[in-house]
C-alpha positions as CSV (number, residue, x, y, z in Angstrom):
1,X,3.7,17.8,0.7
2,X,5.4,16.2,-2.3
3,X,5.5,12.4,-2.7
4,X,8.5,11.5,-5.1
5,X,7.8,8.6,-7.6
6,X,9.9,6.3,-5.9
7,X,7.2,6.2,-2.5
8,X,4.8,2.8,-2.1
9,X,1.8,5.1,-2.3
10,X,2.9,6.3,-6.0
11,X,3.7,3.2,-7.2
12,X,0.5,1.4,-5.8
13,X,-1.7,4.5,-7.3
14,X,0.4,3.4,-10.8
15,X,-0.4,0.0,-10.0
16,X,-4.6,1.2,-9.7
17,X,-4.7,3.1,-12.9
18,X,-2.0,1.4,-14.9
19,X,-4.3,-1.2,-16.2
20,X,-7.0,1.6,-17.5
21,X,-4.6,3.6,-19.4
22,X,-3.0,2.4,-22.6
23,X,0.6,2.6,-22.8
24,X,0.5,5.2,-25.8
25,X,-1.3,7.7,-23.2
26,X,1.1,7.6,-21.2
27,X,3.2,10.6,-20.9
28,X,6.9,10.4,-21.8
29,X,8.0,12.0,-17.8
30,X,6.3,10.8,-14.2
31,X,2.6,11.6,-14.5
32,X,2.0,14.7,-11.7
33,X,-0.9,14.5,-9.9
34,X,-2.4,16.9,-6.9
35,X,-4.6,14.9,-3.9
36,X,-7.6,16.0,-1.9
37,X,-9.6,14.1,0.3
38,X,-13.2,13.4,-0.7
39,X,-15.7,15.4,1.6
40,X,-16.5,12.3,4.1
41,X,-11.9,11.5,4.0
42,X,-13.1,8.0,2.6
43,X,-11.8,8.1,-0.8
44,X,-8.9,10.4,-2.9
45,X,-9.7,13.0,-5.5
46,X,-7.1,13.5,-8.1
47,X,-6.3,15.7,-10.5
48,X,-3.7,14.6,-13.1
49,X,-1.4,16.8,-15.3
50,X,-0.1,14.9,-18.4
51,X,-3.2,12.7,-19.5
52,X,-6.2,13.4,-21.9
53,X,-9.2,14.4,-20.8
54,X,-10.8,11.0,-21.1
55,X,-8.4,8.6,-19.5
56,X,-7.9,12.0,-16.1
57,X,-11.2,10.8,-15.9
58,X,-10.6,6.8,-16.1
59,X,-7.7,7.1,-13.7
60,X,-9.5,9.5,-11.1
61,X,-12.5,6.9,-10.8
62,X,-10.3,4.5,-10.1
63,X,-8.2,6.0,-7.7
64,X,-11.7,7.3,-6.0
65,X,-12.7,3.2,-6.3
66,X,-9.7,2.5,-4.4
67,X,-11.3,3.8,-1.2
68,X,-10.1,4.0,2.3
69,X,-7.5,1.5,1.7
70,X,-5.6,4.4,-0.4
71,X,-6.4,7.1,2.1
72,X,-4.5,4.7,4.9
73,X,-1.3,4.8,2.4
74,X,-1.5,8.7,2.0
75,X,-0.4,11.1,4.2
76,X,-3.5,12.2,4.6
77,X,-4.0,9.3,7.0
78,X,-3.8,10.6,10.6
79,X,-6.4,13.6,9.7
80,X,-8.4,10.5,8.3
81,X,-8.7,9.2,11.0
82,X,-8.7,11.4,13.6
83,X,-11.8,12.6,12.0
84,X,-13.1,9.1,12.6
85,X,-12.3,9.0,15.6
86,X,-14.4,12.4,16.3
87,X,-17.2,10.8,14.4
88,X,-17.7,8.2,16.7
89,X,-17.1,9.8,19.5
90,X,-20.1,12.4,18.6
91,X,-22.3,9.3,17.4
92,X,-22.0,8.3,20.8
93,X,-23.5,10.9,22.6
94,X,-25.7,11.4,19.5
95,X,-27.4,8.1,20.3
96,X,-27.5,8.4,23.9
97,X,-30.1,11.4,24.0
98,X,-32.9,10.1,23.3
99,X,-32.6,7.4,25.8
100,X,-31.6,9.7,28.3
101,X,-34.4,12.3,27.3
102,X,-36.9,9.8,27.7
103,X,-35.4,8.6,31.1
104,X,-35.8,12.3,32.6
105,X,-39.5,11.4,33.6
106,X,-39.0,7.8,34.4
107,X,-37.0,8.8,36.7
108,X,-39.4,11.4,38.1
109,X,-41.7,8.4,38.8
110,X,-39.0,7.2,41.3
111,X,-38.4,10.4,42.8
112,X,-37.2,14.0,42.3
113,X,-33.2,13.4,42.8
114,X,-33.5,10.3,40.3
115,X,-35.0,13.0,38.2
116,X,-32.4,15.8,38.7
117,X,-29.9,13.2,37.6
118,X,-31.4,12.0,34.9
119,X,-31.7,15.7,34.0
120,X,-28.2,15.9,34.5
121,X,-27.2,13.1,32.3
122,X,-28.6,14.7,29.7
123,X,-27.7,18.4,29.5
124,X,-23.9,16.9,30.0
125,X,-24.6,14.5,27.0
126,X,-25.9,17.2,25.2
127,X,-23.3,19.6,26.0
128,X,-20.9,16.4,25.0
129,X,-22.7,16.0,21.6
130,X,-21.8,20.0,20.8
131,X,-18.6,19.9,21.9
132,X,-17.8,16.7,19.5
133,X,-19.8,17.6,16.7
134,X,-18.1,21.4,16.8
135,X,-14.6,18.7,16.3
136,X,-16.3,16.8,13.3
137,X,-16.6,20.1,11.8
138,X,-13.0,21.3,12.5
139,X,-11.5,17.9,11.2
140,X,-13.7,17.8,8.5
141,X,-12.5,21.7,7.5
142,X,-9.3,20.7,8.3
143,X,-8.7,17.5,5.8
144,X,-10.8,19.6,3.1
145,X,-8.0,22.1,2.7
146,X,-5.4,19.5,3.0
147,X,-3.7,18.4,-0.2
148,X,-0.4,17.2,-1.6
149,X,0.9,16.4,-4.8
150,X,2.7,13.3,-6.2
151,X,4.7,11.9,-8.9
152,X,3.2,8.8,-10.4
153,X,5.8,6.5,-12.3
154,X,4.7,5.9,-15.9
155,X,6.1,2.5,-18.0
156,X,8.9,2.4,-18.7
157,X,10.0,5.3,-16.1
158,X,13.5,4.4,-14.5
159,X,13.3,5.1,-10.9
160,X,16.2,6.5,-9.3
161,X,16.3,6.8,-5.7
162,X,19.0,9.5,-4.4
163,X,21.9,7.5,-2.0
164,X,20.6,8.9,0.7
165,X,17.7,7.1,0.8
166,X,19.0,3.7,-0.3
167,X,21.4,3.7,2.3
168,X,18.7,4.1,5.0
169,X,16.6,1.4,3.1
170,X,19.3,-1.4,2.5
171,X,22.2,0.0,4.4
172,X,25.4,0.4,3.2
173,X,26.5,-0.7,0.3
């Protein structure tokens, strides 16, 4: 995917890093940059094209310093968070095992079928905490080899947006 310089998340990553970089480091076109998803999806990595070695670095940490708040703006947002959403879902039935383990012979106290069912509580709660952790790692491989690659607007950069688009953003002229 390709993010022209125009989009709110290029200008708001400009808006993070502009203040690092002097002006004379700037390059003289829109600064290109590729995006990957830190290995938790809680923070961008970046790679820029156009910079010195020592201000990729400035910019990148402060693109990674950003946080989550940049990964919500990227189109990496709904594999964000449906990762998130498998996390909790497997935290659930991670924490729930141990209770339920423990309640296996409590229950056998009570009775035999009190103990079957607390015997059956866990081996589905276990069989639940596979199932979602086996998602983690899918989502997790899956926002790991997503990337996509922007154009950040440098000072002074002129922004042209094509018709097309400033017709469907202001209407007609």
């Amino acid at each position: 995917m390709y993010l022209p310089p125009h989009s709110p998340f290029c200008k708001h990553v400009y808006d993070l890093i502009r203040p690092h970089i002097p002006r004379s480091e700037w390059p003289a076109d829109s600064l290109s940059a590729v995006f990957t998803a830190g290995p938790d999806g809680r923070f961008l990595v970046v790679a820029f094209e156009g910079l010195s070695a020592r201000f990729t670095e400035v910019a990148a940490q402060a693109v990674s310093a950003a946080g989550f708040g940049l990964v919500l703006q990227s189109p990496m947002a709904y594999s964000a968070s449906q990762l998130y959403r498998a996390l909790r879902w497997r935290n659930v039935c991670l924490y729930a095992i141990v209770p339920l383990l423990f309640a296996i012979p409590l229950m056998g106290a009570i009775g035999g079928t009190a103990m079957r069912a607390a015997a059956f509580l866990f081996a589905g709660d276990l069989a639940g905490f596979f199932l979602t952790h086996s998602t983690v790692l899918r989502r997790r491989a899956h926002l790991a080899e997503a990337r996509f690659s922007a154009d950040i607007p440098v000072p002074g950069l002129r922004i042209r947006m094509p018709s097309s688009t400033a017709e469907r953003i202001d209407g007609p002229l």
